[in-house]
N, C-alpha and C positions, 0 to 999 in steps of 0.2 A: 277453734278458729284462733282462741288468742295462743293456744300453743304454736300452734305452726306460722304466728306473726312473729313471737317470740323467738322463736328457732329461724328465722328468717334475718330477722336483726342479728339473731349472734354469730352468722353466715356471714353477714354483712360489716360488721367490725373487725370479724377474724381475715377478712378479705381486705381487709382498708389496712390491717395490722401489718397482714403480709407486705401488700404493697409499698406502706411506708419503710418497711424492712428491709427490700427491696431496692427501694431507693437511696436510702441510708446507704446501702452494699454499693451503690454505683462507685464511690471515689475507694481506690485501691490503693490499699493499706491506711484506709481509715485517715488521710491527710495527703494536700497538694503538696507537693514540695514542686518550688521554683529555683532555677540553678542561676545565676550568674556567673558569666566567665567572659576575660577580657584584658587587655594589657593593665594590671594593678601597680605596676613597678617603672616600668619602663617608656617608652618611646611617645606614645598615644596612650598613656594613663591621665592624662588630662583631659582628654575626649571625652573617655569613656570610663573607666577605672572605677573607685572607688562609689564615684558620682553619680553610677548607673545602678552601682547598689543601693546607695543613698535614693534614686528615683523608684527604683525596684519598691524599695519599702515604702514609701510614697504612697504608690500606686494600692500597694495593700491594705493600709490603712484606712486609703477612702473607701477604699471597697468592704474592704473585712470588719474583721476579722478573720469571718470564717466565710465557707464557699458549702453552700446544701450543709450547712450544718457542720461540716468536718473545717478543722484547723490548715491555716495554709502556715507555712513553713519556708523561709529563703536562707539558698547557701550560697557563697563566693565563690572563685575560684582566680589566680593567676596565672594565664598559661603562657606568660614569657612572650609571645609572640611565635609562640614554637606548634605549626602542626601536627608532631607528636605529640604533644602533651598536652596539647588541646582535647586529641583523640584519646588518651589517655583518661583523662578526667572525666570527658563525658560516656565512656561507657559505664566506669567508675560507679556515676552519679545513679544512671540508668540503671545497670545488672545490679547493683549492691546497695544504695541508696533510695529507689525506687523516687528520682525524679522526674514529673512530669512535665516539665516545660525548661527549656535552656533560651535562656535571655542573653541578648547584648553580642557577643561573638567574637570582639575584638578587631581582628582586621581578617582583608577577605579570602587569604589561604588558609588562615585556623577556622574560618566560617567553611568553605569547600570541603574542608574534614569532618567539621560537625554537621554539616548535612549532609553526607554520606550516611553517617552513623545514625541519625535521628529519620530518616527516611529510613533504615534497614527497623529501627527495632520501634519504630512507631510512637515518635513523639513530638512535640510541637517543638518547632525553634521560630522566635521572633526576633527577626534581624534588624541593628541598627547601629553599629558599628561600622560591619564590613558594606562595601561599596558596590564588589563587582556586580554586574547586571546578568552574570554567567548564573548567580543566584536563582533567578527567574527565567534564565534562560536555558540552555544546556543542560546547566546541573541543577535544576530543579527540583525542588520536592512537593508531594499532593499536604509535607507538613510543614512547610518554611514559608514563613512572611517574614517582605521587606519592607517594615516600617518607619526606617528614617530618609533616604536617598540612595541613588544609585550612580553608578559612574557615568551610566546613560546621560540623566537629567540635569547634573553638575558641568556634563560638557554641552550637551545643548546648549544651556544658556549662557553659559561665557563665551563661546567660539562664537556663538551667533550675535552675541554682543559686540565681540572683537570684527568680527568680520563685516558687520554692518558701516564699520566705519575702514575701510579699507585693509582688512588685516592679512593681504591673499600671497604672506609664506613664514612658514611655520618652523620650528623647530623646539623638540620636545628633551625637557630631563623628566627623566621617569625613576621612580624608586622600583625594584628589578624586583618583585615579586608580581602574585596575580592583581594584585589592586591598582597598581600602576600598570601593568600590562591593556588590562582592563579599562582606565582610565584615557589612556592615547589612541587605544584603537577605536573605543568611541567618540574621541574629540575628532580625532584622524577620517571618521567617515562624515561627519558634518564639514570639517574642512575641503576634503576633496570632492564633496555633494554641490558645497556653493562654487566647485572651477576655481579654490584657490592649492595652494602646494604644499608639501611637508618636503622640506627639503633635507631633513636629516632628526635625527634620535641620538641621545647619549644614556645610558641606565647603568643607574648608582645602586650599591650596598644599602639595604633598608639599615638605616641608623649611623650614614657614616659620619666625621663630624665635620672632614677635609672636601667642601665640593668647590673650589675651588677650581681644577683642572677641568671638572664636568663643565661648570658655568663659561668658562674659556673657550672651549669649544662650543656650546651653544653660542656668545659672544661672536664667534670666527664666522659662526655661520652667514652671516648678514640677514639673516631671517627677521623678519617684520618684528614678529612678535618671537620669543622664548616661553614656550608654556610649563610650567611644574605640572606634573605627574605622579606627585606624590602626597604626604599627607602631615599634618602634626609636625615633628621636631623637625623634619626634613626637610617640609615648608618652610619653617620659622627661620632654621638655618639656611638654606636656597636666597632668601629673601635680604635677610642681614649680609651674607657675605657679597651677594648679586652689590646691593649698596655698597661695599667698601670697596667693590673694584668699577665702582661705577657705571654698571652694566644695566640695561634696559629702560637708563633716564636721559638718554638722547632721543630728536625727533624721529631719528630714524631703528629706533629698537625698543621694543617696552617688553614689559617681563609682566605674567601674569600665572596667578593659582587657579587651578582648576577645580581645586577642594580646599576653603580655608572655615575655620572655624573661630566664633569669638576667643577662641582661649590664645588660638595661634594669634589675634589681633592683640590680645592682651602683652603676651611675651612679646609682638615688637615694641610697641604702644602706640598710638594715636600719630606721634608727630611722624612716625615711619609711615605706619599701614594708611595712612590718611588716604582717600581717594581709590585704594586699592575695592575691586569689585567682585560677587564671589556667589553664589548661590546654596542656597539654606532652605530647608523647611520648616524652620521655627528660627523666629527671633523671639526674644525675651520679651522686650517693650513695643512689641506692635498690637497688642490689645491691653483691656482689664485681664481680661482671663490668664493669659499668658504672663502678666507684672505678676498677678497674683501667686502662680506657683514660681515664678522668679525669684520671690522675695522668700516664697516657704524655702526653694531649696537652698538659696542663698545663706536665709539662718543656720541649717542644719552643714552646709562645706564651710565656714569659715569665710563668707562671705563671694565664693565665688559664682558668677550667673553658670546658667546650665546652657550645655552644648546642644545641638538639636542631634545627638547621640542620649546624649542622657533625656533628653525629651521622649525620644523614640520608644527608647525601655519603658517608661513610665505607660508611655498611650499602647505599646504590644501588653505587657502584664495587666494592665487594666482589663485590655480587649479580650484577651486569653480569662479572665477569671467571668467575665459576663460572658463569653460563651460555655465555658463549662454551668455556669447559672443557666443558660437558656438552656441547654443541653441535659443537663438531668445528669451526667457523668463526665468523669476525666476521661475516658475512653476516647484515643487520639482522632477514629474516625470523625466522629460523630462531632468533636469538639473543632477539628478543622472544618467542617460539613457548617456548623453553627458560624464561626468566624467567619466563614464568607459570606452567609446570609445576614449579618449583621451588618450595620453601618459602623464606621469607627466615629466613637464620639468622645472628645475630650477637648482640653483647655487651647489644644492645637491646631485641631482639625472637627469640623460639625459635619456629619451623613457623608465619608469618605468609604466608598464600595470597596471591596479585594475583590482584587480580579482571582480569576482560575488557578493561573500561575503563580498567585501570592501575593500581588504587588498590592499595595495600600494606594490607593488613586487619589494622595490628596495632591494639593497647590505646592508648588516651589516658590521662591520669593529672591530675586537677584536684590542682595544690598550691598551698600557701599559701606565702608570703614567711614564713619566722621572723620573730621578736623577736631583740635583737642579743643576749638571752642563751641562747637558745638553740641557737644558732652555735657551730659545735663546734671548727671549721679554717676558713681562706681559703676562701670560695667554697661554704661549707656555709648557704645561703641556704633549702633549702626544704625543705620535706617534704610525703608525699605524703597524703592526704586522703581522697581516694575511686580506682579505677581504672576507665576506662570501659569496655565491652566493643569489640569492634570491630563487633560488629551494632549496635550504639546508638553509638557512635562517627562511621561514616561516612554519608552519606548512602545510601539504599539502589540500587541500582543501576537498577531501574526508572524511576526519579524525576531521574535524570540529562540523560537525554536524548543521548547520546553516539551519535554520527551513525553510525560502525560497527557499534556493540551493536546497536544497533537493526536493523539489515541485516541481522544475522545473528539479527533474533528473539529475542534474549535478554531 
């Protein structure tokens, strides 16, 4: 009797042994590796850039070290703005570097390439860069989350801001790639939903310096409002030059961004962007939570608040390393399968669901630029105004068109 308990127990170790062995085996090649990639030089390196690797690592620290025992592991990358060499790197990273997750994205044509590629060879991408809502829509993947904003939710609430108060004709400058394309034809269907007009479109060279001639013609239009369509530098510059030729500070014409971010409020400063109004999923100073990693990443850039781009990275890599935890493996199904069963919980957003198609269903938050006297510290630029829900926030899932959703009837 005591042999065959004996022989039973060591059945039962050698089984516990396996299994732990077993598990140990789930993460492939023995470490996570997480990839960042994103404008680090150029245009929208303020955004995103460096600042996303800096949140990147953030995120891993709180969490890690390690993920099931194995080492995680983060790498950079610059890809110009170029979707070639976007696509280039991350196969790169993939076939020869065995990266499991690609963060951050940049803007939304080099994200369109790296979701092609991360949908074919099966890996997660957490978007928070790029804008377009074609992400979740169209070009969807069963492995892309859009964790910071969409161009959907960015126009919602401006246009309906504007339009609440008489804004019914329009004319758009658009930066001439997918993110601005993207941009005006979802502002453009909230405009023409409330019975008011677009009465014309002008689209500029992503990065040019001269928009002068653009702004002219928007100008000529007599259009209510001038809406920017574009993003970062092009904002910054649209905004300063609009001001020297005195454009959209009459009663009868105002000028607005449809995508601004604290940094582009920074580069004008206070006494310009004052009053200026803009929609974010993360401000810095609207909670403890939120001051508190403001100040962490503040020490670590040189003093600069974080973008709700670099926010985004931070709350995707978090959410991607506790689903591989709940999940027992990197293995891309099963770790998308986990992310959506998960709530997203971090400094930004408390029990925020992913929809099917990706989308991160938290709040938007429409704020205004301060006045410089109202500026309390470094980098205390805004405050909040109204919060948007996340059912009025995102575009409705129906209405997307996401090629899997659909397949499975939803």
């Amino acid at each position: 009797m005591q042999m065959r308990r004996a022989v039973a127990i060591a059945f039962m170790v050698v089984l516990c042994l396996a299994g732990a062995e077993l598990a140990w085996a789930q993460i492939s090649g023995d470490v996570v590796r997480i990839g960042v990639i994103n404008d680090m030089s150029g245009l929208y390196s303020d955004l995103g850039g460096e600042g996303s690797v800096e949140a990147a690592r953030l995120a891993i620290e709180d969490f890690g070290p390690t993920v099931l025992g194995k080492k995680i592991e983060l790498v950079s990358a610059d890809h110009q703005n170029k979707p070639d060499i976007a696509a280039g790197i991350v196969r790169r990273w993939i076939d020869g570097d065995g990266v499991d997750l690609i963060a951050d994205g940049g803007n939304s044509a080099t994200a369109l390439a790296i979701q092609g590629i991360t949908r074919d060879k099966k890996r997660i991408f957490v978007i928070s860069g790029p804008g377009s809502s074609d992400l979740t829509g169209k070009q969807c993947s069963p492995y892309g989350f859009h964790f910071a904003y969409s161009t959907y939710a960015e126009a919602s609430a401006v246009t309906k801001a504007m339009l609440k108060n008489g804004a019914d004709t329009w004319f758009f400058l658009t930066a001439d790639y997918a993110f601005g394309h993207a941009l005006e034809r979802d502002a453009s269907g909230f405009i023409t939903a409330a019975g008011s007009k677009v009465v014309g479109a002008v689209r500029h060279p992503l990065g040019v310096s001269d928009l002068s001639s653009f702004l002219l013609q928007a100008q000529n239009s007599k259009a209510k409002v001038i809406a920017l369509a574009n993003a970062g530098g092009d904002t910054v510059n649209s905004l300063k030059q609009a001001a020297e030729f005195g454009i959209g500070k009459s009663a009868d014409q105002s000028i607005v961004a449809l995508l601004m971010l604290i940094t582009d409020v920074h580069s004008l400063g206070l006494q310009a962007a004052q009053g200026i109004r803009y929609a974010t999923s993360f401000s810095w100073t609207q909670s403890e939570a939120t001051r508190a990693f403001g100040h962490r990443f503040m020490a670590r850039r040189h003093g600069q608040a974080p973008t709700m781009i670099q926010a985004g990275v931070y709350s995707g890599v978090m959410h991607y390393l506790k689903a591989v935890q709940a999940a027992g493996t990197d293995d891309a199904d099963a770790v998308a399968t986990a992310m959506r069963k998960l709530p997203v919980n971090d400094f930004m957003t408390q029990n925020a669901p992913i929809r099917e198609d990706g989308q991160v269903m938290r709040s938007m938050y429409l704020v205004q630029a301060k006045s410089p006297s109202e500026s309390r510290e470094p980098w205390d630029y805004e405050k909040v105004i109204a919060t948007i829900s996340p059912d009025e926030a995102w575009r409705p899932l129906a209405e997307g068109g996401c090629p899997f959703v659909q397949a499975k009837g939803q």
